[in-house]
KEMI-65703 format. One record per residue (C-alpha): residue in one letter; x, y, z. Coordinates in steps of 0.001 Angstrom, whole numbers, padded with zeros to 6 digits, always signed. Layout:
# residues N
AXYZ...
***
This chain:
# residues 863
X-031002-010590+028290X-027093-010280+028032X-025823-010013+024534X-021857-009771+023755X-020836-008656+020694X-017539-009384+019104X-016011-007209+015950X-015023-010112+013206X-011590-009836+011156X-013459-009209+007963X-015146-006490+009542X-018804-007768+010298X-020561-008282+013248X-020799-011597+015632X-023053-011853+019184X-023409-014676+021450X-025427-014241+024653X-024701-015085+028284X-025277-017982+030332X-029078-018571+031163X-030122-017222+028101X-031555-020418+026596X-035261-019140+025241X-033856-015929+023860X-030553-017540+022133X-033219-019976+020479X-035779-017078+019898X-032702-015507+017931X-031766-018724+015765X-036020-019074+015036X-035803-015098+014139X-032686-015959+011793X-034590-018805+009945X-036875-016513+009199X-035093-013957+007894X-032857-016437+005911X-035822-017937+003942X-037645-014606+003620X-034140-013732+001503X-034477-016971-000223X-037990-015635-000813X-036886-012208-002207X-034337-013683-004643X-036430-016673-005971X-038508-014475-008781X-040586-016369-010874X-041366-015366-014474X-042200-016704-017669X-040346-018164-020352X-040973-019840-024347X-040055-023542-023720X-041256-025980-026594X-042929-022755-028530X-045076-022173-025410X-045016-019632-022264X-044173-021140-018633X-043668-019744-015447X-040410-020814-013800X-037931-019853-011076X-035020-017986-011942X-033210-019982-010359X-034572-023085-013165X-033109-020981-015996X-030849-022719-018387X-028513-021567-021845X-031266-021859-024957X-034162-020419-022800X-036332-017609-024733X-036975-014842-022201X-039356-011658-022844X-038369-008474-021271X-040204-004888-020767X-039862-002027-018642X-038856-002609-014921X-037677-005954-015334X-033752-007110-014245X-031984-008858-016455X-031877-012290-015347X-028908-013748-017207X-026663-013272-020405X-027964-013084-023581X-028492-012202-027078X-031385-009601-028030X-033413-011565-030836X-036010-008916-031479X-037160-005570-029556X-039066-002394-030095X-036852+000456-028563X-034997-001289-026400X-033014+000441-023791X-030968-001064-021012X-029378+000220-017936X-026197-000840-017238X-024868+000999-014471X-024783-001617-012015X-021981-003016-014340X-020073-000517-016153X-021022+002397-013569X-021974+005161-016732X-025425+006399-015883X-025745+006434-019530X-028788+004350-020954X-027621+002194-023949X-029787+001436-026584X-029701-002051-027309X-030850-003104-031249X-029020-005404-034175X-025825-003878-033936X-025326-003873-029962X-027416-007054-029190X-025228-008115-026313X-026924-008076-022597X-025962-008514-019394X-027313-010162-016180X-028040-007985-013186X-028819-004873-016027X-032584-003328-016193X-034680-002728-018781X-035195+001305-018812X-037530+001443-021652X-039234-000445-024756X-039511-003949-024680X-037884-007431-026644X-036801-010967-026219X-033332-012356-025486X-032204-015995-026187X-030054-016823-022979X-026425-017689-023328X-024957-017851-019808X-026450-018694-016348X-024715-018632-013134X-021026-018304-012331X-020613-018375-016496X-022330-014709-016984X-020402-011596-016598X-022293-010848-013178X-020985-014225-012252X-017118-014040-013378X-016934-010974-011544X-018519-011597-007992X-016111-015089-008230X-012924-012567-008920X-014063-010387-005513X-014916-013010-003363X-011533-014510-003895X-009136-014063-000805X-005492-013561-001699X-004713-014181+002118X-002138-011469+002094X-000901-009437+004713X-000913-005812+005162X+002336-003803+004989X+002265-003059+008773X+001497-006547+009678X+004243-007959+007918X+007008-005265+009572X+005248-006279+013385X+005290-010036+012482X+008845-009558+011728X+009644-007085+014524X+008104-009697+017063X+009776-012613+015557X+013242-010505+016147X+012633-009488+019249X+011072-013039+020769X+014325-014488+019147X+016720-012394+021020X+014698-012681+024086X+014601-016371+023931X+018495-016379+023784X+019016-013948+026023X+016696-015923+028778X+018451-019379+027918X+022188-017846+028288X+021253-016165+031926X+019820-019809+033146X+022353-021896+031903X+024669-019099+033870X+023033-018623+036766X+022564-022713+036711X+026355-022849+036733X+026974-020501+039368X+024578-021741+041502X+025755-025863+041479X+029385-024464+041707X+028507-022057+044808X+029240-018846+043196X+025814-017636+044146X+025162-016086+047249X+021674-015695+049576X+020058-012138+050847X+022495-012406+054070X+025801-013032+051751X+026283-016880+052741X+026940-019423+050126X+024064-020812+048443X+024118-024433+047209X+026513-026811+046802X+026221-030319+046254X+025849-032762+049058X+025982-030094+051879X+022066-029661+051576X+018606-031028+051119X+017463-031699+047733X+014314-030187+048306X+016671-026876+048731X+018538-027502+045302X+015280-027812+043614X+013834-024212+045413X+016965-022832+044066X+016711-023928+040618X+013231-022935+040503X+014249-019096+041507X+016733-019128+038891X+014646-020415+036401X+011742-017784+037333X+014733-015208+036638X+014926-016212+032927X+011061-016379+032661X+011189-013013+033879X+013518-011933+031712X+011755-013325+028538X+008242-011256+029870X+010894-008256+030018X+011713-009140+026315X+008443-009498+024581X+006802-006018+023860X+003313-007777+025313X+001257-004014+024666X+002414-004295+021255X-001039-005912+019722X-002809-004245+022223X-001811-000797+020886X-002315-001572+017720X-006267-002376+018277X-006478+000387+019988X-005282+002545+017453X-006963+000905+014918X-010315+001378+017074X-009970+004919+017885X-008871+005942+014042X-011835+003957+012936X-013785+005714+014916X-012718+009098+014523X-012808+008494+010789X-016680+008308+011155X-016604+012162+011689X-014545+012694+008649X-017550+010606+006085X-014984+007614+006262X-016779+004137+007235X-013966+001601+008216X-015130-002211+007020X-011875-003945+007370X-009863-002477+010381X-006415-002963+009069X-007086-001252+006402X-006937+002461+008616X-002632+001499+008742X-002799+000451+005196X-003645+003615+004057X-001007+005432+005869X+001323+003643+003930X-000186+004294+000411X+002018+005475-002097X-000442+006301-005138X-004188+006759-005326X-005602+005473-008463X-008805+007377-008610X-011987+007533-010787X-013207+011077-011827X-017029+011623-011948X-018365+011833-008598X-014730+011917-007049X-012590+014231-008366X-016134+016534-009768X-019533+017196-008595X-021235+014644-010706X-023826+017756-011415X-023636+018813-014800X-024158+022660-015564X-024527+024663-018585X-020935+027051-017795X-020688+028439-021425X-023807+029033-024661X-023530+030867-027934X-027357+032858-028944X-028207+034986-031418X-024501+034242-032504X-022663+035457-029754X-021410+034367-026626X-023722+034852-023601X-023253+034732-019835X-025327+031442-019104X-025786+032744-015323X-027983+035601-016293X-031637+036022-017135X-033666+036285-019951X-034214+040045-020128X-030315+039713-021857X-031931+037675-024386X-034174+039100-027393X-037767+037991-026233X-038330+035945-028968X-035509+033748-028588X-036095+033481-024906X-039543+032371-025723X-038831+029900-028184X-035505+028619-026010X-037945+028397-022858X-040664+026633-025148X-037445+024123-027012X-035933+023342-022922X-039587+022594-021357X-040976+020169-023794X-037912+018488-025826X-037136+016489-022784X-037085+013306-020533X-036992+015295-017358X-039390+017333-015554X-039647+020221-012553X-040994+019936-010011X-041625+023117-007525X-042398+022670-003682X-044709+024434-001493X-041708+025922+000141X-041275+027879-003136X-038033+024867-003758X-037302+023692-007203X-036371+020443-007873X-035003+019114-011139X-034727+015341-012425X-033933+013639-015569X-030112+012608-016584X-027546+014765-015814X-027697+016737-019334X-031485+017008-019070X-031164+018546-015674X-028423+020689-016596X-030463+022104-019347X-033954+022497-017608X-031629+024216-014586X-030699+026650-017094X-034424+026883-018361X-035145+027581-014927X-032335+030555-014794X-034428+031750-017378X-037544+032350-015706X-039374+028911-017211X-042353+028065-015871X-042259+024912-016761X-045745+023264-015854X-047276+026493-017876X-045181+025778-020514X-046116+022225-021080X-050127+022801-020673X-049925+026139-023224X-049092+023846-025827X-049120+019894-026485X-046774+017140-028088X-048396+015812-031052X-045413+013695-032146X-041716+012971-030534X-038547+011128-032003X-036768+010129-028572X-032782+010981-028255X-031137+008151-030745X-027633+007049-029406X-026909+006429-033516X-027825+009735-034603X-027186+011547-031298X-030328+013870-031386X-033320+013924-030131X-036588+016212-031340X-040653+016612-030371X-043402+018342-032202X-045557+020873-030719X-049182+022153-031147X-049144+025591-030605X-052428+026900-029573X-052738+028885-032705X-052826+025981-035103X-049287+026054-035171X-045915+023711-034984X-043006+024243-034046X-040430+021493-033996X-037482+021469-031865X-034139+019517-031478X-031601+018883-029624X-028428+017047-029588X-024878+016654-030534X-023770+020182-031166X-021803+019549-034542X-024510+017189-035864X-027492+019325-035060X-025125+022465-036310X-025130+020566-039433X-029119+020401-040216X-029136+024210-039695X-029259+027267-042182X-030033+030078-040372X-029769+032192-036927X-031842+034407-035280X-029844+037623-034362X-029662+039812-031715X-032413+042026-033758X-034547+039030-033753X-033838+038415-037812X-033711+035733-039476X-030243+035391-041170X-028727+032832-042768X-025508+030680-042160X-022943+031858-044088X-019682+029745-044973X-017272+032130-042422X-020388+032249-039763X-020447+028412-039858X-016562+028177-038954X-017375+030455-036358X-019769+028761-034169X-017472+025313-035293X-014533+026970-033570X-017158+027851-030993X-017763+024364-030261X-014149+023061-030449X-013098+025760-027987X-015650+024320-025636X-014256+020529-026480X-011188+021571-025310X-012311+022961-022513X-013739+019596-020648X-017194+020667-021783X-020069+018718-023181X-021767+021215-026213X-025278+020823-027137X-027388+022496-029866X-030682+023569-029470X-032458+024852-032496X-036024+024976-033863X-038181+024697-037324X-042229+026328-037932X-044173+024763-039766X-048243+024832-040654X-050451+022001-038946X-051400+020535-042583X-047965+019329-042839X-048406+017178-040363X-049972+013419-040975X-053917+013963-039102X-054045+009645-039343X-052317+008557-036119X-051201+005386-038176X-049591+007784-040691X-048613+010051-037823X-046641+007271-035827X-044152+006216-038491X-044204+010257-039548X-040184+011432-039476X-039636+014747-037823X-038260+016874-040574X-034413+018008-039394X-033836+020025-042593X-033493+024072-042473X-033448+024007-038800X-033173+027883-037273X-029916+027451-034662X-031428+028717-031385X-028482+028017-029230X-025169+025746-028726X-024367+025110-024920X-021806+024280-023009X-022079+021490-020127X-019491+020803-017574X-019356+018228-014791X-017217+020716-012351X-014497+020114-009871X-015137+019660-006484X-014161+023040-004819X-011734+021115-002227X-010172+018849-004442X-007340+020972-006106X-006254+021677-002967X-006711+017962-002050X-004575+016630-004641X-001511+018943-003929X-001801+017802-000635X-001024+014431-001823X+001758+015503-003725X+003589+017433-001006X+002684+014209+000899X+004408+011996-001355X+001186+010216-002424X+001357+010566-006938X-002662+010539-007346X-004048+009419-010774X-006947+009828-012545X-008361+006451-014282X-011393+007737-016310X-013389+006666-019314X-013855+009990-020665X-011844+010929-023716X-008119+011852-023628X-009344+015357-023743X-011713+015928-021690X-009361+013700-019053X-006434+016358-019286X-008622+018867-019313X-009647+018066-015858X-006400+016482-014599X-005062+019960-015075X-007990+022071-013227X-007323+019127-010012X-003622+019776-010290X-002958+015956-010854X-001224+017134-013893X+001633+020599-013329X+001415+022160-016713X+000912+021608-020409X+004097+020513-020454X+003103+017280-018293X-000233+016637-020418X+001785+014760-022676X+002371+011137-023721X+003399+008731-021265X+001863+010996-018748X-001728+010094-020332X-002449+007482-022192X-005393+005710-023230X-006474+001896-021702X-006373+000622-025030X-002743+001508-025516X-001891+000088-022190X-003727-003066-022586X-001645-003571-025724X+001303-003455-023730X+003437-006630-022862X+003531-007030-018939X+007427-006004-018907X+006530-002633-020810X+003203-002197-018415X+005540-001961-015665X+007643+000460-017036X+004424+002683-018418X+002486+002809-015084X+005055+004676-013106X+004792+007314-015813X+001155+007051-015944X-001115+010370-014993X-004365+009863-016245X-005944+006851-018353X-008364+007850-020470X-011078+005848-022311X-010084+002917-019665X-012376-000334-019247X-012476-001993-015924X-009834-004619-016794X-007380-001855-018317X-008103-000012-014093X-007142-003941-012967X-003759-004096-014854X-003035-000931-013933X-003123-002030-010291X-001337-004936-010576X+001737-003531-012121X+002108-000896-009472X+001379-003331-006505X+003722-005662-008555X+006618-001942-008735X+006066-002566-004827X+003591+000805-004551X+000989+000208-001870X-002254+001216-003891X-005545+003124-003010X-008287+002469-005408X-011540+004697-005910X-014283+002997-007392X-018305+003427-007615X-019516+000922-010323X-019924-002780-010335X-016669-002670-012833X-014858-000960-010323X-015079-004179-008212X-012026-005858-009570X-009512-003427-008731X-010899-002477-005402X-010364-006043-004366X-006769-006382-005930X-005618-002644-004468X-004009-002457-001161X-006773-000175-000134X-010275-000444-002347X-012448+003254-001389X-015701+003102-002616X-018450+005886-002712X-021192+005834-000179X-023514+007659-002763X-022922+006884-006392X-021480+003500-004983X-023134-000174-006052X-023732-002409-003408X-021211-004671-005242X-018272-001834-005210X-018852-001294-001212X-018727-005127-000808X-015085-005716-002776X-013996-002073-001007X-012160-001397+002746X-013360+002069+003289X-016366+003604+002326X-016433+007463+001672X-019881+008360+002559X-020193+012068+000827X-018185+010980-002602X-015452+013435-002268X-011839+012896-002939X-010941+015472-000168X-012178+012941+002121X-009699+010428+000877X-007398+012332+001814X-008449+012648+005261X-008544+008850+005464X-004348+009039+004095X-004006+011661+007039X-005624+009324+009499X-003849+006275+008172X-000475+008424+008545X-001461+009086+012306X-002368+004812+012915X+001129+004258+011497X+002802+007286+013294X+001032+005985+016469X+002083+002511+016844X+005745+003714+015605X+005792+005592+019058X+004255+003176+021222X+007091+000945+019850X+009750+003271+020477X+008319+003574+024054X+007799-000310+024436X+011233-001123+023462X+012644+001229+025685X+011538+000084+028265X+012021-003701+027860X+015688-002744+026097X+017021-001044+029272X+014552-003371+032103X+016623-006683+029934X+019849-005461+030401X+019982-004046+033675X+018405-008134+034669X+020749-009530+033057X+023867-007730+033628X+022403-007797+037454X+021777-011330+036982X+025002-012704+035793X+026940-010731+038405X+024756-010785+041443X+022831-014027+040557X+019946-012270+041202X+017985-009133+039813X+016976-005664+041109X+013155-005656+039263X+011591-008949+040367X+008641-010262+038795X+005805-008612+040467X+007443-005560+039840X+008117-006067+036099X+004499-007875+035636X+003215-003850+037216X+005889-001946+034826X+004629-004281+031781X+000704-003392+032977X+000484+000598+033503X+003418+000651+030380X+001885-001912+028036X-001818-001367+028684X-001765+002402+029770X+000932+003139+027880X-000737+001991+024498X-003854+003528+025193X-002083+006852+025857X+000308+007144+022838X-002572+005491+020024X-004846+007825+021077X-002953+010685+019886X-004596+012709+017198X-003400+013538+013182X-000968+016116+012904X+000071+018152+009888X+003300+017587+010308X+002045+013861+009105X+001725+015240+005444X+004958+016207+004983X+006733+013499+005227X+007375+010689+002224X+004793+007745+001986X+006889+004811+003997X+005527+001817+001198X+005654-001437+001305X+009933-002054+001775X+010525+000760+004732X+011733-000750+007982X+009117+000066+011081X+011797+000592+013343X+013276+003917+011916X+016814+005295+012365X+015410+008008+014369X+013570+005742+016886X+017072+003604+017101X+018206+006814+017760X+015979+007743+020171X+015388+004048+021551X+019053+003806+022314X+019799+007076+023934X+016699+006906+026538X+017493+003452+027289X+021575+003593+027379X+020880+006909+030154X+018652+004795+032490X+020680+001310+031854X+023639+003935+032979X+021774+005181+035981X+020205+002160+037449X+023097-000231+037340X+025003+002318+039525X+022284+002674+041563X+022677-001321+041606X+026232-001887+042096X+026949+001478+044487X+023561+002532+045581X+024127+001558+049332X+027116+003860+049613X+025866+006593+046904X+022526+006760+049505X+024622+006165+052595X+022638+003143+053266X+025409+001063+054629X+025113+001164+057889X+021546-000205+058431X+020897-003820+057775X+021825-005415+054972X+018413-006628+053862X+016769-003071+054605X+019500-001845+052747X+018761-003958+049437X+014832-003312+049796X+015582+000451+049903X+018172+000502+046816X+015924-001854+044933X+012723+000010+045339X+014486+003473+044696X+015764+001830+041282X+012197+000310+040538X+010663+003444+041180X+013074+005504+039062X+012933+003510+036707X+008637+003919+036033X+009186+007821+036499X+011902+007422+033920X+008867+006286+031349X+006411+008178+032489X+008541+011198+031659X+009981+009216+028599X+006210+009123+027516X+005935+012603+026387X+009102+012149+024361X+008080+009285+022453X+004646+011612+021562X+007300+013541+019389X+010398+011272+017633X+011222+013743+015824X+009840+016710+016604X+012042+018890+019874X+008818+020410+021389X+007374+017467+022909X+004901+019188+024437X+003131+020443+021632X-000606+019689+021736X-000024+017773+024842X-003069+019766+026734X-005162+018794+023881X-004996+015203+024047X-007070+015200+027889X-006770+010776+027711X-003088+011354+027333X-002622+013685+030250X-005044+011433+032092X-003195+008241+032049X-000039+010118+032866X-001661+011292+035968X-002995+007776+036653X-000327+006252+036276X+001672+008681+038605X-001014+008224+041522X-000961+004409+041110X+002869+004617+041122X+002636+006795+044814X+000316+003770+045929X+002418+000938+045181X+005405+002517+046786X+003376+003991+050006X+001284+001129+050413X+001635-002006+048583X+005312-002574+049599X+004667-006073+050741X+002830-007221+047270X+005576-005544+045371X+008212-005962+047842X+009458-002576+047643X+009555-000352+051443X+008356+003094+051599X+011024+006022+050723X+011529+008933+051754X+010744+012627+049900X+014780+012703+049448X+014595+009336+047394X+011302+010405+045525X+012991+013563+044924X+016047+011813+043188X+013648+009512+041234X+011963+012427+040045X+015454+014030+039118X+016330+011016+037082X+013146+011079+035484X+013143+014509+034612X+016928+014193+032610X+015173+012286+030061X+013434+015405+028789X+016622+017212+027974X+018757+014501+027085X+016313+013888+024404X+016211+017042+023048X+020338+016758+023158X+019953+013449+021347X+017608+014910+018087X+020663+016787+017469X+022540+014118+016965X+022342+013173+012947X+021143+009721+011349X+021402+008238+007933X+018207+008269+005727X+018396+005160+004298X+017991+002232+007283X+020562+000477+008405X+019647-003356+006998X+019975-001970+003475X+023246-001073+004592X+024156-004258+005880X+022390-005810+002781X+025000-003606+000642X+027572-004873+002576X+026677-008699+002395X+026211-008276-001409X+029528-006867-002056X+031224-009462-000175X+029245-012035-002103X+029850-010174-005556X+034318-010579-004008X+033518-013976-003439X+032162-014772-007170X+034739-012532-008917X+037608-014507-006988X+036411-017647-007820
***
């Protein structure tokens, strides 16, 4: 069965299939159906409700505001709501805030949210949204939205095409109403030099061939005009960057977007997962009260601490080891738990020996109020020991005494206190998480033997022995320092958007090099979303220029931070991996979201999604966007070329001669192996370095640079030069006036079409380098490039050996190929002589647009 499948402009996937196809086109639709209403089937859950002061099973989708819902462990929150009672109720929220953080939900934080799940303990929520009205809701409407804009490179083509179709159009309807003249007046004259028309001396039928070959001239002349490759090289470029990007963990959903990123000017990105590992590791820990290298063992370590330390890590916790038969370990729990059992494992723990030597009798689970966590244990000699852990200052706090390096029990002393407080600020400071683990014995006949008793039994957290304070960092990505400056030296001002602390956030903006110095870790450089928010929109366009890093931001305070740069006239990248993220990757230019940390909801609102998480990658994707851009800027420059110099020499030709040198056939063939091979050659042409060194072009640069006038205009004045003297004296430059007159015009016309292709096949290596003066570097490398070059050559040999009565062209001789491939071959070094010549920075319409305004400012002061 034929099946043809079609790329969609919003990036998914369409089929039909070919004629004759009946049973398996309606096999399809019946195999659709079903899949439809087996997703109906997956989203309609049923589950029970109190309606009337009873329990009844209804749809989800039957749910209205006043409902009673129950929830336990494992369920999804199936609208908004307010918690009315609950037993140790925690929620997971990272499908809409994007924290892995659980939050515990009670009295004071009743609030929760549809699309959410219930990670552990158990309540009832009285529903107060449904539908488009919950949070869940609001923000799917806000990314479906389409603002119908345009990309920065489609608005420069639309208006490059509209320019050049314009002057085309003129150009065409000036030559017929010319050649029209001429022709009814008899200024025109045939192939043999006689008169051609004039009224009443011939048929009608004549008059009407005539004005039909004249008006075929102007057609002609508006094909030569319109740069016809021009879309065709930009899907092409588009489809081999996409493609390409695939290798570099970049996977394209909206194809414009590749271009769109070449023109970025700022990258508003998130930090955890992006900018650092995501993988939290204990990098810094005080014992026996000093500081200790956490990478080495425990035979640095007194044996009793290590013991107790080993014995604190493998049972206070939520996480658990695992150990494959390949001799692998494998660690899971939340990123603190894992960083700690990691370091455990450094240790020498053996964790599953651990946990059956001894047994929890009694655990107070990690309180988000009091910010510790503890467990009893049954030792097997009738024994407990309690441990905690938690907040280093607050579990600091419950302690009064150390064990020493002796293995002595001393106490906390005043000045020791400060120390291990400056211990723990130092870590602060440095973008590091610090967590206290200490310990407390006690005899078993402390503890409650009733298990009523025992359950509602607090842990004391009085006289704790301090075994350890830690320090836990999420690191930087090993590539991403040197990411960032490449950014910078690219023009591209990256900044961080986080909702870490202020501290923590310069901290790590000046490891990633998004912030210099010190100097630049200063208000307005950071600031927090709060302060921002506060702003009024006039002063939140001034701030987010200035802005660095935004610390403790929300999602909305990410959003208005996007729109005032888009609205400063920045093209904007977003990074995003949470549902909150959604918002601003659907307002940015560009939206990035993570292919691992991502939610489904952040890939759907993004363009591109990076598929290992890493901000290097971005990068890559600004490097291949630069190389789209770059790509269709030479094709253009090549394009216009040729139709520049094929237009004039037609229409000078034409309004002299009445008729042209490069007829239609022959301009149809140029506009094929140009447009079509042309495009595919030139956008095929890989990323250069050279691409990050140059300034970001925005949203306001021109596509048609100075240096491609510059280039555009000397390639095309040379061969406009050559050709129309081949035109106007060719017979007597070639000697060719002595054979017939028709012969004659075949020859001089075919050498000048056939000079005129070399001329852009040689011009095609220049245009690979604007403005670069080796034009050949890399050349070998590109083998499509080199390929259509030599195609194009061969097919060029056929038309003129072969195909002379198709094109109407005669055969020439090796002296007349060797002169065509003379004037080719001046192209090479005239461009090199033309780079030399210097061009303004600034374009020239701003310069008219100066001009026009001071003349209008003259104007209003006269008046």
């Amino acid at each position: 069965m034929s099946r043809y499948y079609f790329n969609n402009s919003d990036g998914s996937c369409s089929c039909f299939f070919g004629p004759g196809h009946k049973d398996g086109a309606l096999s399809d639709y019946k195999q659709s159906l079903q899949f439809q209403n087996l997703n109906e089937e997956k989203q309609n859950i049923h589950l029970e409700v109190t309606r009337g002061g009873r329990r009844v099973e209804i749809s989800i989708f039957d749910i209205v505001v006043g409902d009673v819902l129950p929830l336990k462990i494992g369920d999804q929150v199936p609208a908004d709501g307010v918690l009315i009672s609950g037993q140790s109720l925690a929620i997971d929220e990272s499908s809409m805030t994007g924290e892995s953080k659980i939050v515990q939900k009670d009295h004071k934080a009743p609030f929760l949210m549809s699309g959410c799940k219930v990670a552990d303990g158990y309540g009832t929520m009285l529903v107060t949204s449904v539908g488009i009205n919950t949070e869940w809701g609001l923000l799917m409407a806000s990314i479906s939205e389409d603002n119908g804009e345009e990309t920065p490179l489609q608005v420069r083509l639309n208006g490059v095409a509209t320019f050049i179709g314009i002057v085309g159009l003129m150009v065409a309807v000036s030559v017929l109403v010319v050649l029209l003249a001429r022709y009814f007046t008899g200024h025109s004259e045939d192939e043999e030099g006689n008169q051609e028309y004039f009224p009443g001396k011939t048929k009608a039928s004549d008059a009407i061939d005539g004005a039909i070959k004249i008006f075929t001239v102007a057609v002609t002349i508006v094909v030569v005009a319109v740069p016809e490759g021009l879309p065709l090289a930009v899907t092409l470029t588009l489809a081999y960057s996409m493609r390409k990007m695939m290798a570099d963990k970049a996977l394209v959903r909206r194809l414009s977007a590749c271009e769109t990123m070449g023109s970025a000017t700022t990258i508003c990105s998130d930090k955890t997962g992006t900018l650092t590992l995501n993988l939290m590791t204990v990098v810094d820990a005080y014992i026996c009260g000093k500081k200790f290298d956490p990478s080495e063992n425990q035979s640095v370590l007194p044996p009793k601490v290590a013991s107790l330390l080993i014995e604190g890590i493998a049972q206070n916790t939520t996480g658990s080891v695992f150990k494959s038969e390949d001799g692998e370990v494998e660690v899971s729990g939340s990123p603190t738990e894992k960083a700690i059992l990691q370091w455990g494992v450094n240790l020498g723990m053996a964790f599953d020996d651990v946990r059956s030597g001894s047994s929890i009798i009694h655990a107070f689970p990690f309180n988000s109020e009091k910010k510790r966590g503890g467990v009893a244990v049954q030792l097997t000699d009738s024994n407990v020991h309690l441990h905690w852990k938690g907040a280093a200052e607050i579990v600091l706090a419950c302690c009064s005494s150390y064990i020493n390096v002796d293995e002595g029990l001393v106490p906390i002393e005043e000045d020791q206190r400060m120390l291990f407080k400056k211990a723990i600020e130092d870590m602060a400071a440095g973008s590091l998480r610090c967590v206290a683990l200490a310990y407390k014995k006690c005899g078993r006949d402390t503890v409650p033997d009733n298990e009523e008793e025992l359950a509602h039994w607090q842990l004391p957290e009085d006289d704790l022995v301090l075994l350890a304070i830690v320090g836990l960092k999420d690191p930087c990505r090993p590539s991403v320092k040197v990411a960032v400056q490449l950014c910078i030296d690219a023009g591209v001002k990256v900044r961080m958007v986080t909702g870490d602390n202020l501290q923590t956030a310069r901290a790590i903006a000046l490891e990633c090099g998004i912030l210099q110095s010190d100097e630049d870790a200063t208000v307005p450089n950071i600031i927090e979303g709060k302060t921002f928010r506060e702003y009024s929109e006039a002063d939140r366009l001034i701030a987010a220029e200035k802005i660095s890093v935004m610390g403790r931001s929300s999602p909305n305070d990410k959003l208005l931070l996007v729109q005032a740069l888009r609205k400063n006239g920045h093209v904007v990248a977003v990074t995003g991996d949470g549902t909150n993220d959604a918002p601003a990757l659907h307002e940015a230019d560009i939206g990035l979201a993570m292919g691992i940390q991502g939610t489904e909801v952040a890939k759907e609102s993004s363009d591109i999604i990076i598929l290992d998480d890493n901000f290097a990658s971005v990068v890559k994707v600004v490097r291949w966007g630069r190389s789209v851009y770059a790509n269709i800027q030479k094709f253009i420059q090549f394009q216009l070329t040729v139709n520049v110099a094929a237009l004039v020499i037609n229409v000078v030709a034409a309004v002299s001669d009445g008729d042209v040198p490069l007829n239609a056939v022959q301009l149809l063939w140029v506009n094929l192996i140009m447009d079509t091979l042309g495009a595919l050659a030139l956008a095929t042409e890989p990323p250069t370095d050279h691409l990050m060194k140059r300034s970001p072009v925005g949203r306001r640069e021109p596509l048609i640079t100075n240096i491609m006038w510059r280039n555009l205009l000397v390639q095309a004045f040379y061969q406009v030069c050559v050709l129309l003297v081949l035109n106007f004296h060719g017979k007597s430059i070639l000697n060719l006036e002595h054979e017939k007159k028709e012969h004659a015009e075949k020859v001089k016309n075919t050498l000048i079409f056939n000079a005129f292709v070399l001329s852009q096949i040689f011009n095609e290596f220049n245009a690979r380098k604007p403005d670069e003066m080796n034009v050949f570097k890399g050349v070998t490398k590109n083998r499509l490039f080199m390929g259509i070059v030599g195609i194009t050559l061969v097919l060029q040999v056929i038309i003129i050996m072969f195909l002379g009565k198709f094109t109407t062209t005669v055969r020439l001789s090796w002296k007349l190929w060797l002169v065509s491939i003379i004037i080719g071959f001046i192209s090479w070094p005239l461009a090199a002589i033309g780079k030399l010549i210097p061009v303004p920075d600034k374009p020239l319409s701003s310069f008219f647009t100066r001009k026009l305004l001071r003349r209008r400012t003259s104007r209003g002061s006269a008046g």
